[in-house]
C-alpha positions in Angstrom: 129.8 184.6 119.0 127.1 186.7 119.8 126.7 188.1 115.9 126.3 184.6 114.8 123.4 184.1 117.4 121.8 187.5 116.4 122.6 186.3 112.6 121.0 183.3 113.4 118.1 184.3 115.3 117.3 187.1 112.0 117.4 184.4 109.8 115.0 182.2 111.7 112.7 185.0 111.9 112.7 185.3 108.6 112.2 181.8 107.6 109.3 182.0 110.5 107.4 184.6 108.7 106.8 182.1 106.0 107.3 178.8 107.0 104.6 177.2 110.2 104.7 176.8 113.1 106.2 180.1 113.0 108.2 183.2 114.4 109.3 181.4 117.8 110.4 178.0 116.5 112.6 179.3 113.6 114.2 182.1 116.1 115.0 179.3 118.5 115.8 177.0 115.6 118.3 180.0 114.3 119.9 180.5 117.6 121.2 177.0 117.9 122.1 176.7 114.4 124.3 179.9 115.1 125.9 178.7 118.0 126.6 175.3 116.5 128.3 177.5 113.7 130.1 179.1 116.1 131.3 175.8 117.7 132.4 174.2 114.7 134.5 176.9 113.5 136.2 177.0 116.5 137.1 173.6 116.6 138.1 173.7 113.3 140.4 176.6 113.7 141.8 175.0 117.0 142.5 171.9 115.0 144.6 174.2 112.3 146.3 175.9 114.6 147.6 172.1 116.2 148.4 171.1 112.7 150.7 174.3 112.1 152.3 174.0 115.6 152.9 170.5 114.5 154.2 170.9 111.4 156.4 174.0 112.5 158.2 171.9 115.4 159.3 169.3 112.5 
């Protein structure tokens, strides 16, 4: 999890360096992005891993 914030917080820096209002906003914006990553995927994974206990028990 915390990659994807640090990932996430990079990349916002990044973007802030060229894109206004700058540095703070796209690091803030990054950090959420990367933590919403990070929640999808593990719903998504949870939901797979339901679907193959399923199927395995028919």
């Amino acid at each position: 999890m915390w990659i994807k914030l640090i990932i996430g917080a990079l990349i916002g820096l990044i973007v802030g360096h060229f894109v206004t209002p700058g540095y703070a906003l796209w690091a803030v914006v990054g950090i959420i992005v990367g933590f919403l990553v990070e929640l999808i995927s593990k719903k998504l994974a949870k939901k797979d891993q339901a679907e193959k206990t399923e199927s395995e028990s028919n």
